[in-house]
N, C-alpha and C positions, 0 to 999 in steps of 0.2 A: 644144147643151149639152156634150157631150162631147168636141165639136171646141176650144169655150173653154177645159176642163177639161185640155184639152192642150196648150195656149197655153204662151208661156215669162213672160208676164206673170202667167198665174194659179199659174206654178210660183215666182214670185218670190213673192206676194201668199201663197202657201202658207209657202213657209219661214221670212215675216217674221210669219206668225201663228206659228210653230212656236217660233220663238225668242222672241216673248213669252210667250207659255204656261209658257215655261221660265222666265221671269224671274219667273210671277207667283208662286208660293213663295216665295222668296227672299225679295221685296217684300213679299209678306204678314206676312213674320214680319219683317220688320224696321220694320215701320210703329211700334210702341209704342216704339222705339229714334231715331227723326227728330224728335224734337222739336217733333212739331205741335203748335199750338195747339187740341188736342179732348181731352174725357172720358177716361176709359178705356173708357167705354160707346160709344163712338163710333170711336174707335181700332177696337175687336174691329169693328164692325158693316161700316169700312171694310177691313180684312182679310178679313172674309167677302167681301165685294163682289170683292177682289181673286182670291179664289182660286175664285170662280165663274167670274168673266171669264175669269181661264185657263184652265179646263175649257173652254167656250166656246170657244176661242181654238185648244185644241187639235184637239177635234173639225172645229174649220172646215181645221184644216192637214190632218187626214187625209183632210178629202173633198176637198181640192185636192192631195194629193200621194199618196192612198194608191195608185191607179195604178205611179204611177212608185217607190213604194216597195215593191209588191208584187213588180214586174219584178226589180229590184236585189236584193228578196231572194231569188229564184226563182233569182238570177245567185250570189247567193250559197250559197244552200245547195247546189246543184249543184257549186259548186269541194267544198266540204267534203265532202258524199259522194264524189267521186270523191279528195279527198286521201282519204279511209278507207278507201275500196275498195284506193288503192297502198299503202298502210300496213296493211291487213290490219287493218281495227279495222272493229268490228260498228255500222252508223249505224243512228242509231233514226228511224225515221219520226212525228213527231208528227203525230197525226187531229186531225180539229176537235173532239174530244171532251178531250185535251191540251192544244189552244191555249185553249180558252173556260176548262179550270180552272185554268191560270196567267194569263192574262192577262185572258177575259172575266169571272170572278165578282168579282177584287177588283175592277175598272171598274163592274161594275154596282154594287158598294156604293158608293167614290164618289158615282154616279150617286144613289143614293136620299139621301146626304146633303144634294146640290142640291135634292131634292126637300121636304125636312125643310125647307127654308133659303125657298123659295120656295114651300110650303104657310104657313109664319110667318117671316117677315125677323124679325119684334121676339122673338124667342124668343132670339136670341146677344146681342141689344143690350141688352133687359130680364131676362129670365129671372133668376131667384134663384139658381139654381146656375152659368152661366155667368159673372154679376156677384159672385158670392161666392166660384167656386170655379177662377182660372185663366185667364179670357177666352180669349185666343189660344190659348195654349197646350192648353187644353182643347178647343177646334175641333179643335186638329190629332191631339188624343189621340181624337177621336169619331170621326173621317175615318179611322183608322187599326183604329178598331173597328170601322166600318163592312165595311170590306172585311173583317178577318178576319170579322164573321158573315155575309158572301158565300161565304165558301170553304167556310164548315160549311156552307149550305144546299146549298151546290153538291153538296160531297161527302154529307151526305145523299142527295140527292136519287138519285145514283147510288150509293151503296148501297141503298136503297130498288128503284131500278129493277133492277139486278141478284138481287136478291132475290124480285122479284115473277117476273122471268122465269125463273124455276126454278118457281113455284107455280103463278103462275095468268097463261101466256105470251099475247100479244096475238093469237097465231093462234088459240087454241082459245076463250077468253072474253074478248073486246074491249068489250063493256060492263059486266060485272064488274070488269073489271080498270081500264079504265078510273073508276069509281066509288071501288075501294078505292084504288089509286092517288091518287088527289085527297083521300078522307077521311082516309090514310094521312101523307099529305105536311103536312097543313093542322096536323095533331094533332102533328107530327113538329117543323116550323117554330113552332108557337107555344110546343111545349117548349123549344126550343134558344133560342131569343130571349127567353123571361122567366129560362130560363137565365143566358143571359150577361150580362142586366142585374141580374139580384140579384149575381153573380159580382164584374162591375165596381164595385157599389154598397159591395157589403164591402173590397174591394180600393182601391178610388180614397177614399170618406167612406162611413165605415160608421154616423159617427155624422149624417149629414144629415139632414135633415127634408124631405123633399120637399112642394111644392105645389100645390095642384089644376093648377098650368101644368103642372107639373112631369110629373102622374100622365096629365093628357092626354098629355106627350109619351111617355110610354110606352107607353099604348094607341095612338096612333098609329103607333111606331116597330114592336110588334106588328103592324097590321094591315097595314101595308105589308112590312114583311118575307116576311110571308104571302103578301103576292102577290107579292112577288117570287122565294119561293120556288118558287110554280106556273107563273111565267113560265119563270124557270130550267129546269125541269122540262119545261116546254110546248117549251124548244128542243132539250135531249135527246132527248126524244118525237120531232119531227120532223126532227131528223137522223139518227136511227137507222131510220124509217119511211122517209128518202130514200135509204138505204143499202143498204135491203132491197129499197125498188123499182129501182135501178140492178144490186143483183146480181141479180134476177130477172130484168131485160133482156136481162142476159150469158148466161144459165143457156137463157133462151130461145133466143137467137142462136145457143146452142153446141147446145141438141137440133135446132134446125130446119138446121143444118148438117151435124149426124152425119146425119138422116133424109134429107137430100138425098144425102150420100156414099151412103148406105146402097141409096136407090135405083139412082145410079148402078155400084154396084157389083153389084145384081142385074140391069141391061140387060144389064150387061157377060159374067153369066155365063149368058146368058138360051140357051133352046134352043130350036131353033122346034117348040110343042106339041103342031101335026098331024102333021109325021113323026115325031117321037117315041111320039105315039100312035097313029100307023100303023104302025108296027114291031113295038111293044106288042102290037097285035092280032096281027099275023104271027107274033110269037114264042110266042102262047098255041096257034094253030092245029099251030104245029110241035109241039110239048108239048103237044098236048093228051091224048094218053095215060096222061101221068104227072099225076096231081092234086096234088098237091105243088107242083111246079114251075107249074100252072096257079092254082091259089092265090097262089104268092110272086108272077109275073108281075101278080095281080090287085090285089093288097094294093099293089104297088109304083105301077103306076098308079094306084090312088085315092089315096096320099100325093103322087107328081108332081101329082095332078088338083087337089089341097084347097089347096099349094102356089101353084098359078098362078091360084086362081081366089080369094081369099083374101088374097095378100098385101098388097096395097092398104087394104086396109080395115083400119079403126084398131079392131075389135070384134066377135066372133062368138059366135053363140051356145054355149054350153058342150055341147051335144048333138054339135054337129058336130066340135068338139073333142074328144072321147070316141071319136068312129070315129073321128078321126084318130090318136088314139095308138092305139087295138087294131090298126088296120093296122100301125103303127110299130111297134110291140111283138112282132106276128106276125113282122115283117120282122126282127128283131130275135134272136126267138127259134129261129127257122132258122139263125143265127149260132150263138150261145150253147146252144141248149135248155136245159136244163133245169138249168144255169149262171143263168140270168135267173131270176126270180121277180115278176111284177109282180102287185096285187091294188088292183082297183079297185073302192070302195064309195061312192058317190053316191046318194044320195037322185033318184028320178026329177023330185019337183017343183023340183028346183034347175038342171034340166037348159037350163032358159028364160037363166039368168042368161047374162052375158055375160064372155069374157075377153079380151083380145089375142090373134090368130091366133097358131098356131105359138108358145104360150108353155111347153106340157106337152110340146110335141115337144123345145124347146129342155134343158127341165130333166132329161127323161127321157136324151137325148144327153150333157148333160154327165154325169150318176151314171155311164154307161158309159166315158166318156175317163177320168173320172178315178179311175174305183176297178180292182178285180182283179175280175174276172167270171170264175169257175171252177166246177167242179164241187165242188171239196174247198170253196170256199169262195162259194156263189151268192149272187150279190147281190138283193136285195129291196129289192121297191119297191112303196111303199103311195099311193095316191091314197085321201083320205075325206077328211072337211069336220067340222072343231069346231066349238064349242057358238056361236061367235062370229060360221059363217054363211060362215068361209071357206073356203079348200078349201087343203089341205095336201097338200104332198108330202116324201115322207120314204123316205128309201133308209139303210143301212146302211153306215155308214164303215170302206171297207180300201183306203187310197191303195196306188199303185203303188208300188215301190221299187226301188231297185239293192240288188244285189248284196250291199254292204255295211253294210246295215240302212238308208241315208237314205232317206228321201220321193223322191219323182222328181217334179218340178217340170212340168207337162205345159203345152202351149204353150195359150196361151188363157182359162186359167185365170181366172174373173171378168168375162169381158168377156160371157159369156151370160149373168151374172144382171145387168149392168149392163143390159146392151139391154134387158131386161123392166123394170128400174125408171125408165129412160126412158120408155118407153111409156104405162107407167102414170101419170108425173109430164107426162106431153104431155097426157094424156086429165080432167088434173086428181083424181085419185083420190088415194087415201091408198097410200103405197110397200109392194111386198112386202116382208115382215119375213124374215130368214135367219137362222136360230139353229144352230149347230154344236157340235157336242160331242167326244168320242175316239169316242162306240158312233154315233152317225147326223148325219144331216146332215139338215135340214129349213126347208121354203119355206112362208110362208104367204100365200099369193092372195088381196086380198080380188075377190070376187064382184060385178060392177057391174049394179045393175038395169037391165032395157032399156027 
């Protein structure tokens, strides 16, 4: 099929449908003007007949040439943004969300005028308003109403959609939103379409009498619009769902990549952990007179220990992360003393819960790179858990500076609280929240059950 579809006989057979489509307007409107021997009732009914066929006619050209019409415009929009890129002019990218509201809504009204035409033929040949108010020329003023109440459903419908996804987004309630959504659009299209026919009605014969044909064609032109509004809508829906699954793909590709660097770059600075932890012990024997120094030695190995045994694993329990910062902290505070201030309030039954290894060691490190840690001015640092079941950490804001009162810009800056909201976003959890102020700085962890 595709092979034919690329054939230079079915590209002929394409462009000579293309070129009649193009002629059947034309024709259409000039049939009341040749002189045939028919009605006026008969006239209009072959005019419709005409400017279906070329619908018809045109649809069959684009499935035999839209291929090769895609190509040549892909060949062309490409000259263009590069003539804009040498010209220094800003190119806009049209989405498919662009091309369906210029191009795809007025088509699809079209579209439901064939539909009107072939649910009743005898409705443009008999009808009371068509025979009393216009024949052809009225077809082609309804065809053109058509489309414009395509555009309005259209742009409803996305205002509608943007509006809902501030209230009520399809990640947090997808069958609520789903429901309102539909009862929303339904009540939204039947306004806008009795709308625009009482509008036209006053505007085209205000003083008409309509029909019982008449009043069915407006319940019909109603109910159908309706759904063509929810179809409309139904393609929105799923191309903005296909958008979302494609950046999710990316998003994945890009953490399972950083976690692969990420390994490779701890082989790389790997140490081997029997002699280091043979040394360890030697250096505690040497020092072991001094308790001090036998403590720091000790504290420093259990952090190398929780380190190497630990980092692999996407989850630990929060107990073990708790010794792992008071050793940190200990080690820490043989640096600083009494510069540092850490206070740690944890409820013990939350101790089960689980975090990413090495995520308290990481936040506890950055407060030190990037604040002043002094005696005139000690930094504090609060570990507890709010009402909400998470666990907070929050240190007190004094960036470093030059000299001449700026900020000092410290290397690194963001890339440990990114690593944690990758981890979190691997493990499928809800992201740490980060709130910052002038007086503190503050992480909120949610806590994952095990």
């Amino acid at each position: 099929m595709q092979t034919w579809l690329s054939s230079r006989f079915a590209t002929k057979l394409g462009w000579l449908c293309f070129g009649l489509s193009c002629l059947a307007w034309p024709l259409a409107a000039a049939i009341p003007f040749l002189g045939l021997t028919l009605n006026a009732t008969s006239k209009a009914a072959l005019s419709a007949g005409v400017v279906v066929t070329g619908e018809v006619l045109f649809l069959l050209a684009g499935l035999l040439l839209g291929k090769q019409f895609l190509n040549r415009f892909k060949e062309g929009w490409k000259r263009v943004t590069r003539w804009a890129t040498v010209a220094n002019v800003t190119s806009v990218q049209w989405s498919f969300n662009t091309w369906f509201r210029v191009v795809g809504a007025p088509m699809l009204g079209v579209m439901i005028y064939v539909v009107f035409y072939l649910i009743d033929p005898n409705l443009i040949t008999t009808g009371s308003y068509y025979t009393q108010y216009g024949g052809l020329s009225q077809v082609c003023v309804d065809i053109v109403e058509c489309m414009v109440g395509a555009v309005l459903l259209s742009e409803t419908s996305i205002w509608l959609d943007k509006g809902l996804n501030r209230v009520v987004p399809w990640e947090r309630s997808p069958l609520p939103r789903l429901l309102i959504q539909t009862v929303s659009l339904s009540v939204l299209s039947v306004a806008i379409i009795q709308g625009m026919v009482w509008v036209i009605a006053e505007l085209e014969q205000p003083d008409y009498q309509y029909s019982e044909t008449d009043q069915l064609s407006i319940r019909q032109t109603i109910a159908i619009g309706s759904m063509m509004a929810l179809f409309i809508n139904a393609i929105y829906t799923g191309e903005f769902f296909l958008r979302r699954w494609q950046n999710a793909r990316l998003e994945a590709e890009r953490l399972k990549r950083e976690s692969v660097e990420a390994r490779f770059e701890a082989l790389k600075t790997q140490l081997d952990p029997h002699f280091l932890f043979n040394n360890l012990n030697t250096l505690v024997s040497l020092v072991e007179d001094n308790p001090p120094a036998v403590s720091f030695v000790e504290n420093l190995s259990l952090v190398y220990r929780y380190i190497l045994q630990n980092r692999d694993k996407t989850v630990v329990p929060l107990a073990d992360e708790l010794r792992l910062v008071k050793a940190y902290v200990f080690l820490l505070q043989q640096r600083f003393g009494e510069a540092l201030q850490v206070e740690i309030i944890i409820p013990d039954e939350l101790h089960e819960r689980q975090i990413p290894p090495l995520t308290l060691q990481l936040l506890l490190e950055n407060a030190v790179k990037h604040n002043v840690v002094s005696r005139a001015n000690p930094l504090q640092i609060r570990l507890t858990v709010n009402a909400s079941g998470q666990l907070v950490v929050e240190n007190n804001r004094q960036p470093k500076i030059f000299a001449n009162g700026q900020a000092r810009l410290v290397e690194g800056v963001g890339i440990g609280l990114k690593n944690i909201e990758n981890r979190y976003q691997l493990l499928g959890q809800v992201r740490p929240t980060v709130t910052e102020t002038t007086e503190c700085f503050t992480v909120h962890l949610p806590l994952i059950l095990p």
